[in-house]
N, C-alpha and C positions, 0 to 999 in steps of 0.2 A: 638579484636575478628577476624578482616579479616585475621591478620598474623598467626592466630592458625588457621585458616581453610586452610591457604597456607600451611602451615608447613604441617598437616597432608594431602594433596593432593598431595606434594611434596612426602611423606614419603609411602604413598598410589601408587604413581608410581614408588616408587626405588622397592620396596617390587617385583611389575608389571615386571619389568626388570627383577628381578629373576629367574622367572619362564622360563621353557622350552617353544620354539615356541608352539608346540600344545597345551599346555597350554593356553598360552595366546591368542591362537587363541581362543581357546573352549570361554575364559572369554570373548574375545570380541564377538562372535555370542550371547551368552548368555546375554551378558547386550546392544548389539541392539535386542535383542527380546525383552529384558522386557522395555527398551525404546522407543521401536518403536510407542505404542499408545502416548506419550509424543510428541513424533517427528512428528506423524500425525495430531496431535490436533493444534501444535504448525504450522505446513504449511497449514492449517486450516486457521489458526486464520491471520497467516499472508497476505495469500492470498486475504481473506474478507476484510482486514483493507485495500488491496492494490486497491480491485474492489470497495470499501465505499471513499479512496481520488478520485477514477477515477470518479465518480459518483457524487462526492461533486465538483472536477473538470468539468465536461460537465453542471453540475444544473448552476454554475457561467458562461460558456460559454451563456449557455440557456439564462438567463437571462439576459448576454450582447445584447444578438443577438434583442432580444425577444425589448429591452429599442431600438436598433438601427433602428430597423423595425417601433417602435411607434414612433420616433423622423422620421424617412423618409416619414409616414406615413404621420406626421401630415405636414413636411416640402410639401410633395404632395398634401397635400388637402390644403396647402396656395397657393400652386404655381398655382392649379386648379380655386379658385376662383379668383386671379388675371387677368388671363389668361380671366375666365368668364367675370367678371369686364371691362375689357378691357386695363389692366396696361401690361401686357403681351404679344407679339404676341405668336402667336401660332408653 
């Protein structure tokens, strides 16, 4: 199936080559017009997936930061009551 879809995409561009440049010009304005909602949707879609890793990226940041804060947090409130305690100086 893939080789019959090369074949005639192949045959689909010799045919393309034929044609006179204004021709081909005119084909190519005309099929980025009727492509061009495909093409929007598609830098759409790409763009959302690239701000949704950037986002899925900073939540994992956050979350490191967020564990590193609670671990110095708590390492601060040992070292506070030591210090109270009197194991510590000041």
């Amino acid at each position: 199936m893939q080789t019959e879809k090369l074949r005639i995409a192949d045959s689909l561009y010799a045919f393309y080559e034929t044609l006179s440049d204004d021709i081909q010009q005119a084909f190519l304005q005309k099929l980025f017009q009727k492509q061009q909602d495909k093409l929007e949707k598609s830098a759409f879609y790409i763009a959302r997936r690239e701000v949704t890793n950037e986002n899925e990226l900073h939540e994992a940041e956050r979350s490191h930061l967020d564990e590193l804060i609670r671990v110095l947090t708590i390492h601060e409130i040992e070292e506070m009551q030591e210090i109270i305690e009197g194991e510590l100086p000041i």
